[in-house]
C-alpha positions in Angstrom: -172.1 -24.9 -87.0 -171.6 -29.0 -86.4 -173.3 -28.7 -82.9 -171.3 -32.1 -80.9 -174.3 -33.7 -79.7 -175.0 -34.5 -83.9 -171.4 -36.4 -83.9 -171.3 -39.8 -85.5 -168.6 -42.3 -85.7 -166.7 -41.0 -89.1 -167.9 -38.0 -89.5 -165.3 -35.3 -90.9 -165.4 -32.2 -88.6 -164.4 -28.6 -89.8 -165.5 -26.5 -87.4 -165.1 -23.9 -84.3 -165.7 -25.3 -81.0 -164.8 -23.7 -77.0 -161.5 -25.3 -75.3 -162.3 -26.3 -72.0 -158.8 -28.1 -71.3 -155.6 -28.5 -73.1 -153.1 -30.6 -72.0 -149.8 -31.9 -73.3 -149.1 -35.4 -72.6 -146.7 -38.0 -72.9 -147.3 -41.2 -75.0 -146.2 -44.3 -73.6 -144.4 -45.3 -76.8 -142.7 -41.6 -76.2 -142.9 -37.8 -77.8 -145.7 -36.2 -76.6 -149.7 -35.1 -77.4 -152.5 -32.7 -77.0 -155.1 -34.1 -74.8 -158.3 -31.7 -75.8 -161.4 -31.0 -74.5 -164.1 -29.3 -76.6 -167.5 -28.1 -75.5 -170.5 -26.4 -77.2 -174.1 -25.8 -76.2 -175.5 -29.4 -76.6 -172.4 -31.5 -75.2 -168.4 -32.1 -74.8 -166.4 -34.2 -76.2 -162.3 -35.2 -75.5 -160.2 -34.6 -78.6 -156.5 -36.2 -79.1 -153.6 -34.4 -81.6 -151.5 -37.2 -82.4 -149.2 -35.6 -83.9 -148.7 -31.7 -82.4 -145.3 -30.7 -84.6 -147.1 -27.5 -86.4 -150.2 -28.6 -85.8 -151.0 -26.8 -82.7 -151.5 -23.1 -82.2 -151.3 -21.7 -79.0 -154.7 -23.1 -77.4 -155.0 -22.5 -74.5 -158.4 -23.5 -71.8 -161.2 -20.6 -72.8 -160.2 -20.1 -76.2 -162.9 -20.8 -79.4 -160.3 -22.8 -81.8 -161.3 -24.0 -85.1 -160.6 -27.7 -85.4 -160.3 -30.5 -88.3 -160.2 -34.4 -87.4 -162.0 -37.2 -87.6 -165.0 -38.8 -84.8 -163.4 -42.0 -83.5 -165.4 -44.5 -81.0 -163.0 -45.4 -78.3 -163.5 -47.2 -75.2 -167.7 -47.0 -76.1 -167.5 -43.1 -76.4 -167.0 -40.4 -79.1 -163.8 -39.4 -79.5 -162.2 -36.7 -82.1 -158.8 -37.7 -84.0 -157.5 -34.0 -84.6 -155.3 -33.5 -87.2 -155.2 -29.3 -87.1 -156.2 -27.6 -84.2 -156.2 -23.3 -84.2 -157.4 -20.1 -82.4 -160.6 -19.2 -84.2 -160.6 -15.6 -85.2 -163.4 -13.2 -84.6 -166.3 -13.7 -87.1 -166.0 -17.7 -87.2 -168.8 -18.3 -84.8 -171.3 -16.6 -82.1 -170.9 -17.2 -78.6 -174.3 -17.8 -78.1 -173.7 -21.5 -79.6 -171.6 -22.7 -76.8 -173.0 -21.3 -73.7 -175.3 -25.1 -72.6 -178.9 -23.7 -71.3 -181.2 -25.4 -69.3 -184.4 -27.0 -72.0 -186.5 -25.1 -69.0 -187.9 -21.5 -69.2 -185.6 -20.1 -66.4 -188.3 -17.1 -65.3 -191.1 -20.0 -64.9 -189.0 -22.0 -62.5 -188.1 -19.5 -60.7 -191.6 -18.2 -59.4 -192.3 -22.0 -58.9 -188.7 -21.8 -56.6 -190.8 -18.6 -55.3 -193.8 -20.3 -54.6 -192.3 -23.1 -52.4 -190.8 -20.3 -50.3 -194.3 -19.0 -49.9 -195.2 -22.0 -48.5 -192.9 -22.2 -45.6 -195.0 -20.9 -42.8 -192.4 -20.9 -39.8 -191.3 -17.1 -39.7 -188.2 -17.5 -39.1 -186.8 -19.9 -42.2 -189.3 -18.1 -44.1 -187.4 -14.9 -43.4 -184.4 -16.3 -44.4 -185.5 -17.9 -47.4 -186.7 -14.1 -48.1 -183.4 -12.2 -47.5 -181.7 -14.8 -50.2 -184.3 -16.0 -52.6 -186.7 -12.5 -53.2 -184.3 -9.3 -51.2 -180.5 -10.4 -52.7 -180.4 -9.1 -56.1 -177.0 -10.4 -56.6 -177.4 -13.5 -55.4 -180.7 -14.0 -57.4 -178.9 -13.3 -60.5 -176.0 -15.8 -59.9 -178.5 -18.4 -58.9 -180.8 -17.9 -61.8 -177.3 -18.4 -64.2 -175.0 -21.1 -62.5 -174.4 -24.0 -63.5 -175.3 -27.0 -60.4 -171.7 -28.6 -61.5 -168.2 -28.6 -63.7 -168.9 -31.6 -65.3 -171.5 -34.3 -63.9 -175.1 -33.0 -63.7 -176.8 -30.1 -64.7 -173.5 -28.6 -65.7 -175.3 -25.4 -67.8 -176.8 -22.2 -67.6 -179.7 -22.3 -65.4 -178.7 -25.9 -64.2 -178.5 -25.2 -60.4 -181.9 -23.5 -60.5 -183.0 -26.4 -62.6 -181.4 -28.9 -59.4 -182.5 -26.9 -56.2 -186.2 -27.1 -57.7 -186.2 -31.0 -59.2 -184.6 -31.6 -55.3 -187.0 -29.2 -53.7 -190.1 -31.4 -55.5 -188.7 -34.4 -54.3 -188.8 -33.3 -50.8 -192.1 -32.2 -51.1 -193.1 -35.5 -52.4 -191.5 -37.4 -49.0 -192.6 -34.9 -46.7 -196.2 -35.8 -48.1 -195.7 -39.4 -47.2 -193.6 -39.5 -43.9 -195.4 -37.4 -41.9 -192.1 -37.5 -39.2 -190.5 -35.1 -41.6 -191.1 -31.1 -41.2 -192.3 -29.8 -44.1 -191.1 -25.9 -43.1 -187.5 -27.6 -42.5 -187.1 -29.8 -45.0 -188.4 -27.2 -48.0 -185.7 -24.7 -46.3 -183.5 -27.0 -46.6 -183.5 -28.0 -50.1 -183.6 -24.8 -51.5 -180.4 -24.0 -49.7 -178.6 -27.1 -49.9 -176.7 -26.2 -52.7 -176.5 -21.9 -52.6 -172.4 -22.3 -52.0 -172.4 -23.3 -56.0 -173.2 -19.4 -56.8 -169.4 -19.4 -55.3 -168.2 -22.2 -55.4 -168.3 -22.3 -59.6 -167.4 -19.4 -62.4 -169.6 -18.3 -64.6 -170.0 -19.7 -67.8 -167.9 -20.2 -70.3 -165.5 -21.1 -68.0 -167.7 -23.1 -65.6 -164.6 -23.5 -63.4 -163.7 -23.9 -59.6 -163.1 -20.2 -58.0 -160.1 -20.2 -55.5 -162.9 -20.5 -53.1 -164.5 -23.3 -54.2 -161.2 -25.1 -54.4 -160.0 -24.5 -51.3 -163.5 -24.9 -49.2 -166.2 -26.4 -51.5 -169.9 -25.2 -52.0 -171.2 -27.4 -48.7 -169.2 -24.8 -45.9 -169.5 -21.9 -48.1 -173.4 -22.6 -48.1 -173.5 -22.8 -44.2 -171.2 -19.7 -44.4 -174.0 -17.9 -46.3 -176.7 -18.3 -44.2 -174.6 -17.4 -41.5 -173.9 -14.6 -43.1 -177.9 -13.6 -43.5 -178.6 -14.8 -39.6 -178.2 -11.1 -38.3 -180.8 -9.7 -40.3 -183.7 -12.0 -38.4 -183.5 -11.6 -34.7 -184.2 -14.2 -32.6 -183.5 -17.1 -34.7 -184.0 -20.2 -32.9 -180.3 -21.9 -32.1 -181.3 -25.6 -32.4 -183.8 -24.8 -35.5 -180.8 -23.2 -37.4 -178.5 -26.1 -36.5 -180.6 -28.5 -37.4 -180.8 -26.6 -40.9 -177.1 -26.3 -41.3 -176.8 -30.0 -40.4 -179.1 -30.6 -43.4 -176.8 -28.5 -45.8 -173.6 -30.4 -44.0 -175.2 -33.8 -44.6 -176.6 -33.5 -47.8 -173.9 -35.6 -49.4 -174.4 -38.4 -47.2 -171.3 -39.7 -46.4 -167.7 -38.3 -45.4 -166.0 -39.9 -48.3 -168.5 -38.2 -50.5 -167.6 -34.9 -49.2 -170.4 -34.3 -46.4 -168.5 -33.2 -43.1 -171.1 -34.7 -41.8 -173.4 -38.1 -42.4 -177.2 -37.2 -41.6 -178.6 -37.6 -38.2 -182.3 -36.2 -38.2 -184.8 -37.6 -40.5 -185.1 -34.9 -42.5 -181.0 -34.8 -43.3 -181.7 -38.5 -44.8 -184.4 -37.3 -46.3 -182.9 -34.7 -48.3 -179.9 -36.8 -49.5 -181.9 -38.9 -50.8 -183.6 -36.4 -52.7 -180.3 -35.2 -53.9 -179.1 -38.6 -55.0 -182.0 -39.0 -57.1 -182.4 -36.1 -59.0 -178.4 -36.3 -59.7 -178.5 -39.7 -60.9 -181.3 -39.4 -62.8 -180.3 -36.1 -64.9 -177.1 -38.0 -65.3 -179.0 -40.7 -67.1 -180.8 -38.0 -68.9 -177.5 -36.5 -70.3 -176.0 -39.9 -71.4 -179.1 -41.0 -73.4 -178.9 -37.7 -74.9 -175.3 -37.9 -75.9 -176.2 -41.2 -77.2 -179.2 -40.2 -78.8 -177.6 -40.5 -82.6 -177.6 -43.8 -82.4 -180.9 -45.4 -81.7 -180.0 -49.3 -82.5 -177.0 -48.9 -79.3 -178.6 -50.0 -76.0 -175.8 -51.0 -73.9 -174.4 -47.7 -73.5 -170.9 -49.1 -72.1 -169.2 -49.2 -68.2 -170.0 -45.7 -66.3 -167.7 -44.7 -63.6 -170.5 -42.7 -61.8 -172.6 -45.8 -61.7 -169.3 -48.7 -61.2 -172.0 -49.9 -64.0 -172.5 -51.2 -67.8 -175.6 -48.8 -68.2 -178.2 -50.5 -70.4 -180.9 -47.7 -72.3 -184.6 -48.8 -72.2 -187.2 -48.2 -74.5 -190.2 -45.4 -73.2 
């Protein structure tokens, strides 16, 4: 197995790999091509079939197909010229090789996740964080194995738990130094933040959007799963619960960024913030690694995440 995160520029490649889009496109000189995506454990790269007259099996998205091309750099990425594409049959690889795991136990961080809700003392959210995080066996075993995305960060088995406890440290860290920020509220609130993913996104290999997820994203479905678990803890406070749905509505930061609503209390802010960082910062993580291979290439070209030509440092 050629794992895609070992790809060099001209490198031959024989091998099976998992389909995560197919697409038949036009060429602007006209005829048509396959616009590919392949994915396996340590990465994904895009994939072109030129020419697609026989061949092209049937691929279709979720199907392992054996490939042959070439590793092209276009545009300062890796890119696979296919010249054969196929469904792979049974006995060409294990699935094991393209389902992308968190580099983190996922037991371990999940009693540290366990210990942060220990240390909410304010019955109430405490309870709540209970009924989801210790009492839900389902939704523990989602949240343990989602991804925290399709495609940008932390897009891999164990990624969201991975997120919600890199965000969760964060917050700690702030509520440590502004002392105007709740600790019980802002802890709640970043272990929740992002629970609408256990919905919003399929399971792996697919790692797709669910009807649901299209059609209301994972920042209402969140606030419509704790309002779901209210019943179960009587005498909730009403403006301590809106202020921790506000957090979860917020947490985006901006309406064109897909919060319905920009923060208003300090501990919304707060929590974007924490948010922001740890997304941008795994995002890094995942392009030096893609670009690992290469150690003398330190401009790592324009990113459209960061509107920026992203420059790799030495540590």
């Amino acid at each position: 197995m050629r794992f895609i995160n070992t790809f060099q520029d001209g490198d031959d490649i024989n091998g099976v790999y998992l389909c995560k889009s197919a697409i038949i496109r036009e060429k602007k000189n006209g005829g048509d091509y396959l616009d590919i995506k392949l994915f396996d454990r340590t990465g994904e790269v895009d994939g072109k079939v030129w020419d697609i007259n026989g061949s092209v099996g049937d691929v279709t998205p979720g199907m392992f197909v054996r490939v042959v091309g070439k590793v092209i750099t276009y545009n300062n990425a890796l890119q696979l010229k296919i010249a054969n594409v196929r469904k792979a049959e049974e006995g060409e690889y294990l699935e094991v090789d393209y389902v992308p795991a968190s580099e983190y136990n996922i037991d371990d961080m999940y009693k540290t996740l366990l210990a942060y809700v220990n240390s909410v003392t304010e019955p109430h959210l405490k309870a709540l964080l209970e009924e989801f995080f210790v009492k839900d066996k389902e939704f523990i075993s989602k949240f343990r194995k989602s991804s925290a995305a399709k495609t940008m960060h932390h897009a891999f088995v164990g990624g969201l738990l991975e997120h919600t406890l890199s965000v969760t440290q964060n917050c700690k860290f702030f509520a440590e130094k502004y002392k105007q920020l709740n600790y019980d509220l802002i802890i709640t609130a970043a272990l929740f933040h992002d629970i609408g993913k256990t919905r919003e996104l399929t399971s792996f290999p697919s790692n797709d959007y669910s009807d649901e997820g299209n059609l209301l994203g994972h920042i209402v479905m969140g606030v419509t799963m704790l309002n779901e678990k209210l019943p179960a803890i009587p005498d909730f406070p009403k403006l301590l619960f809106d202020e921790l749905c506000h957090c979860i509505l917020a947490h985006h930061g901006k309406l064109e960024f897909g919060s319905p609503k920009t923060p208003a209390i300090a501990e919304a802010f707060a929590l974007n913030f924490a948010d922001d960082l740890d997304a941008k910062m795994e995002t890094l993580k995942e392009l030096f690694k893609a670009n690992s291979a290469n150690t003398q290439l330190e401009w790592l070209g324009y990113q459209r995440s960061f509107e920026s030509n992203i420059r790799r440092t030495k540590v």
